[in-house]
N, C-alpha and C positions, 0 to 999 in steps of 0.2 A: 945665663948660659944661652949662646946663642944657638938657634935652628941650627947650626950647620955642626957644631960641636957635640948638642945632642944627637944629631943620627952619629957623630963619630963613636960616640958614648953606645948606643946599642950598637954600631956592625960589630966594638971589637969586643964587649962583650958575648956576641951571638958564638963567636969562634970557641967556648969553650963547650959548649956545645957537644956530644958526641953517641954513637954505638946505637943509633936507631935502627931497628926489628935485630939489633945484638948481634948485625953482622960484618958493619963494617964504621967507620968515624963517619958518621952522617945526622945532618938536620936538616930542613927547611921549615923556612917562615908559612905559616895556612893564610890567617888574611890579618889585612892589615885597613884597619877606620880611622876615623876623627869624628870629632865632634867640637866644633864653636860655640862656649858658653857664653862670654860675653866680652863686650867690647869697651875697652878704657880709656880714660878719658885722654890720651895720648894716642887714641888710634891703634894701639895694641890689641890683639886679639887673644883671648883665652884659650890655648886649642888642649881638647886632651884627643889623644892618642892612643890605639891599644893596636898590638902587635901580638899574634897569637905565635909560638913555636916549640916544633913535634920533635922530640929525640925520644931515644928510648930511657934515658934516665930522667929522673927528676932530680931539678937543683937546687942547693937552700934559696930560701925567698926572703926579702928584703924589702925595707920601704924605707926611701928617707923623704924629709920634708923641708919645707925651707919660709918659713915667715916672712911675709912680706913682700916672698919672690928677691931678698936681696943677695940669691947666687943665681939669680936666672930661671927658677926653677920652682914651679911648688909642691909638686910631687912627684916621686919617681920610685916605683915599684914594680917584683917581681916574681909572680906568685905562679902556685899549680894551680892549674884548672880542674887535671881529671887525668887518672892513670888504669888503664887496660891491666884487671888484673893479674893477669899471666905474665904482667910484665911485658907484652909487645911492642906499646909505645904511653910515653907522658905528654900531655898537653900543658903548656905553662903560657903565662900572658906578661907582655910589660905592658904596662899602664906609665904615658908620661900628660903631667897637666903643668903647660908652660906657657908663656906670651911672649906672641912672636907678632910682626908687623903685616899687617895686609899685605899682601903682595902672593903670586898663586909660586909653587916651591914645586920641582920634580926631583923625585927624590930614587936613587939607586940602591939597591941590595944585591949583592951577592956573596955566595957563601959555599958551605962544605956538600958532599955530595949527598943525592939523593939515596933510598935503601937500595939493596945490591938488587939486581938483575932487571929492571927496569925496562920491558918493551918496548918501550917507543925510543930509544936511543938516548933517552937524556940522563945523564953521567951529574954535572954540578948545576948547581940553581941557580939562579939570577932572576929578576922580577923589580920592578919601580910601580912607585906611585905619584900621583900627580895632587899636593894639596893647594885645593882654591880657597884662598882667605879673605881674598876683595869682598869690600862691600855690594851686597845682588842688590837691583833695585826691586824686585818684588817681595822678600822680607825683610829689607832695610838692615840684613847680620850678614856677617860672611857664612858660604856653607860648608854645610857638613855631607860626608860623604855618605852613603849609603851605607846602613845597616847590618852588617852579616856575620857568619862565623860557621865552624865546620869541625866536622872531628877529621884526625888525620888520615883514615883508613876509612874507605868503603867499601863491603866484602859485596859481591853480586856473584848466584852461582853463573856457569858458563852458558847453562841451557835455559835459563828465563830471561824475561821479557823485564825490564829494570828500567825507573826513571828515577833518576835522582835532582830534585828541582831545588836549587841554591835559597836559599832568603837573601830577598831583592826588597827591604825596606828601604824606606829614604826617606828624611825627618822634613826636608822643605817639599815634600810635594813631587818630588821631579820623576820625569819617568826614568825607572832602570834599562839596560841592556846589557847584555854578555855575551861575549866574543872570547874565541883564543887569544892568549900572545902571539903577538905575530913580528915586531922589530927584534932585534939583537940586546936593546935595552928591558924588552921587558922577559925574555929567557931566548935562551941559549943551548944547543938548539930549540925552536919551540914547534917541533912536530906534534900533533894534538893525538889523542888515541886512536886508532887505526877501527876500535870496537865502539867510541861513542860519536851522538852526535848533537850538537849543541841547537836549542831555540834560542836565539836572540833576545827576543822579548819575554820570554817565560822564565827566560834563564834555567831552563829546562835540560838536562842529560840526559839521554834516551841511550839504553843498551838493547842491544839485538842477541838472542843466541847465536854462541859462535864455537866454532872445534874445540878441541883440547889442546890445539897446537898453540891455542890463544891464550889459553891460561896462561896466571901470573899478572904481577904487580902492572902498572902504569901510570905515569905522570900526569895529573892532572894540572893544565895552566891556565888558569882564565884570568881576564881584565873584566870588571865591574864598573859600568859608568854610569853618570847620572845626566839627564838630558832636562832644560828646563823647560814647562809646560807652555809658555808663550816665550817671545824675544826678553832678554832680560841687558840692566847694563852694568857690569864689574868697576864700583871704584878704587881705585887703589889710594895707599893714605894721603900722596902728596899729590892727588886730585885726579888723575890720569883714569881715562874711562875704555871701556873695552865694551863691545856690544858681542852678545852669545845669543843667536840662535838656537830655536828648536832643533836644528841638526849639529849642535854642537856638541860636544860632550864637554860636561863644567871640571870633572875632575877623574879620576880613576885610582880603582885599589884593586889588589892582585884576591886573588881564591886560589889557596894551593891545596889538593890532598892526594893523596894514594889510592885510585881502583882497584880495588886485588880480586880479577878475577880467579873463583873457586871452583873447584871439579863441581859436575852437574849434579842436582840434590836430585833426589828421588820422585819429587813434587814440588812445582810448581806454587800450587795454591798455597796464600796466606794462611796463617793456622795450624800445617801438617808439620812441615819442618821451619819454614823459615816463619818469625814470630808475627804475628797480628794485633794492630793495636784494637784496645778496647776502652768502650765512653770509661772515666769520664776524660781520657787523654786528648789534652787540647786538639785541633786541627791545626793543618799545616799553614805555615803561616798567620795563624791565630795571635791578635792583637790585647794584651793582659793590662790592667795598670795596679798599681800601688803608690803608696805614698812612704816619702821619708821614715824610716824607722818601724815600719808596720811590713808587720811577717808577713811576704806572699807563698802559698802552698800549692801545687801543682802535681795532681796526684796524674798515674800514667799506668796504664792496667795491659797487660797480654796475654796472647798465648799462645801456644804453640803444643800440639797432640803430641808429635814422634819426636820430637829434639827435646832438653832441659834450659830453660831459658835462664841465662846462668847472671848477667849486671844487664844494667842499666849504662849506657857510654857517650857524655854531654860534651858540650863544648858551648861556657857561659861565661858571666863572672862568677872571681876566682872565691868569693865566698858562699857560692850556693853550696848548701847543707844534701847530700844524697843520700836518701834511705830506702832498707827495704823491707815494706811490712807487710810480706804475704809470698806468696809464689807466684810471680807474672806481676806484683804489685811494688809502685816506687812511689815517693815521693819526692822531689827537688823545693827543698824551703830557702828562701831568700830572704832576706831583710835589710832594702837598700839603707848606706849611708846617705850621710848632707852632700857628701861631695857627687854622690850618683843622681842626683835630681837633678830634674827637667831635662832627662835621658831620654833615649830609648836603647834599651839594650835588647841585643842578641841571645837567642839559645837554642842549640840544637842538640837531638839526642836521637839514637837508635837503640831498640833491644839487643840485648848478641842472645842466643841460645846456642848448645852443644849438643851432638848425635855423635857418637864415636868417635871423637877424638876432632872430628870438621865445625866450625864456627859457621854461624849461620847471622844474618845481621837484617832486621827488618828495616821496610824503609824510612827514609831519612824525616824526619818530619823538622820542623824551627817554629820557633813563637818571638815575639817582640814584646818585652815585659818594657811602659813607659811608666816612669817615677814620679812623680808630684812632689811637691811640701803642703799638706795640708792645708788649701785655705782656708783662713777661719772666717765667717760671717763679719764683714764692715761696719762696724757703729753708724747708724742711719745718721744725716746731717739732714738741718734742716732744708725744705725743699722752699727757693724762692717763690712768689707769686706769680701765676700765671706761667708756668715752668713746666711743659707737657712730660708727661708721664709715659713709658710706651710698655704695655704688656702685649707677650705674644707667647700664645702656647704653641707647644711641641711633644708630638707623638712620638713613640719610639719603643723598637723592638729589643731587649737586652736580651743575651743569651750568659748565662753563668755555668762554672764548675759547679755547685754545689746549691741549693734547694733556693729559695729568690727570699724565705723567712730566714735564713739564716744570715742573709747579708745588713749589713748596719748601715741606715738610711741616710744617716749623717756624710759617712762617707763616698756613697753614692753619687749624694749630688754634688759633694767637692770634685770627685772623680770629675765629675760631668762639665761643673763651673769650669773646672782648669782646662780641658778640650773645647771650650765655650769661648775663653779668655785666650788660648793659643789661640784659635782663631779668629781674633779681632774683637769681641766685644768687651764693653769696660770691667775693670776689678771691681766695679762696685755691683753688679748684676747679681739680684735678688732672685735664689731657685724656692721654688714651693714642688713638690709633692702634690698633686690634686689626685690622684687615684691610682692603682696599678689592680692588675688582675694575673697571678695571684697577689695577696699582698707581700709588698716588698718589710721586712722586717716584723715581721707577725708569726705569728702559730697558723699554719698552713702547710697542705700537703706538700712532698717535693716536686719544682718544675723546673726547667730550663729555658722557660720565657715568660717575658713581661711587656707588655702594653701602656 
């Protein structure tokens, strides 16, 4: 299946699409990544692909596979992510993993209308992305695009002070930025919200109190792009070289979602009405890892005095496990596949709580959970004569979810080897354990750091 067939493959799939906030036949796409797994011996590159998209229904989900790759294709699926219980809106992802040729692809979308009444004038969606698959000369793979993902709705009442700051990962290193759409290809119209205002480099959305005239929904459109940290050079397979600058952007993917500002809460302060997060819930933009087949758990605590903190509302992959066991208490369990290693994936969640009948949504927070396969220790080979040996220690500060005795040391330092070996040093590199305070994997009190 070629590149050009599979986006024909999702746009006319996306058309069935429909009845988002149950008012009117409407979707749009939230974001859209890649990721370059590896490169064949044909100069084909591995790309998978996820594509996140908001209606108000969910729709059956599907997976087909194909051995070999001999239809083009090695996987293509279609799953929920996460549905608003009230039924407001579904979050659903395609995932496709196909090999397609070096070469950088701009890619178009457009589609049905955004939900009814929309402030800022925008009526139907459109949005493009730009994938770059040339080989970079500074990690010697094609790249992969930044990081992110979004739930579809973000409630802000009208009378606070609101910043909604994007997850701006990126797997090669590169610096992020965020900006509006601002051409006709990437929306249509692409007037930006009248009530936010965008950081660039922070990728930051800052809301200001504003009347009641303001109230109601609003279009969110931003471009995500990736800028490489020094001069870099793009080859493409039949050798042809491109030189990208520091002020260049290598590639771009859209963030779409919904602002709904809400009539003004009572209170301002975190805690009263709208929810507050509590340890031990990650930090924002907090960096998690795991490995292939090993459960990650991610517990996430709130609270909130004068509202009922009513779900938990993520936007992950589509098989994280959501529970809730407490009141203000969730957990999100994961358990990557083979095919999700040497990721990095995205997640983002909010509390919602409820005071008479108003929905209250605390702020947005995302985490980056990165996947491994376990490496297992090298069978030592003999070392020739006179063959210098190089040891070098290194100090370091780890912060955990959960007590530093409880963690298994083994996997630790795999954890560590494989950020050691992403970054250039060899697969056979020997870790030793020389001390930690508290101790790591023992009977000891709980702590949240190690030395």
């Amino acid at each position: 299946m070629s590149l050009s067939v599979w986006l024909l493959l999702l746009l006319v799939r996306s058309t069935q699409a429909s009845d988002f906030f149950n008012v009117q036949q409407a979707y749009f796409y939230g974001t859209g990544t890649y990721y370059t797994k590896v490169t064949e011996i044909n100069g084909s590159v591995l790309l998978r692909a996820r594509y996140v998209l908001n209606s108000h229904n969910c729709y059956a989900t599907y997976s087909y596979g194909c051995q070999n790759s001999s239809c083009g294709y090695e996987l293509y699926q279609f799953n929920k992510v996460d549905k608003e219980s009230s039924g407001e809106w579904c979050q659903m992802e395609y995932i496709y993993i196909l090999p397609t040729f070096s070469n950088v692809y701009t890619i178009a979308y457009s589609g049905g209308d955004w939900i009814n009444g929309i402030k800022n004038n925008i009526t139907s969606w459109r949005t493009e992305a730009r994938l770059e698959l040339r080989k970079r000369s500074d990690t010697g793979k094609a790249n992969s695009s930044p990081q992110t993902t979004i739930i579809p709705v973000i409630r802000v009442p009208s009378n606070c002070q609101t910043n909604v700051s994007l997850l701006m990962f990126d797997p090669d290193g590169d610096e992020v930025k965020c900006r509006y759409g601002n051409t006709p290809s990437e929306c249509n119209p692409c007037d930006p919200p009248s009530v936010l205002s965008l950081s660039s480099s922070s990728c930051t959305l800052s809301f200001s109190p504003t009347s009641s005239s303001n109230e109601g929904p609003y279009a969110v459109q931003v471009m995500m792009e990736d800028f490489p940290m020094k001069n870099i050079t793009l080859t493409q397979t039949n050798g042809s070289q491109t030189i990208i600058t520091t002020k260049d952007a290598i590639g771009k993917i859209p963030v779409r979602f919904v602002l709904l500002v809400d009539s003004a809460v009572p209170s301002c302060t975190e805690g009263d009405f709208l929810p507050n997060f509590l340890p031990p819930t990650p930090a924002h933009r907090a960096q998690l890892y795991t490995n292939v087949s090993q459960t990650l758990e991610i517990s996430i605590s709130a609270e909130a005095k004068n509202s009922t903190i009513s779900e938990l509302l993520f936007s992950g992959p589509y098989n994280v496990i959501q529970n809730q066991t407490g009141p203000g208490e969730f957990t999100l369990m994961w358990t990557p596949s083979k095919i999700q290693a040497g990721e990095d994936h995205p997640c983002c969640f909010v509390i919602q709580a409820i005071s008479n009948g108003t929905k209250y949504h605390s702020e947005l927070r995302c985490i980056v959970v990165s996947v491994d396969i376990k490496l297992s220790t090298p069978t030592p080979t003999p070392t020739p004569a006179n063959t210098p040996v190089y040891v070098a220690g290194l100090s370091m500060k780890l912060s955990s979810l959960v007590g530093l005795s409880q963690i298994d040391k083994d996997t630790l330092l795999n954890q560590i080897k494989a950020a050691l070996v992403k970054n250039g040093l060899p697969q056979d590199v020997i870790l030793q354990l020389r001390s930690s305070d508290p101790q790591i994997g023992a009977t000891a009190a709980p702590s949240s750091g190690a030395t």
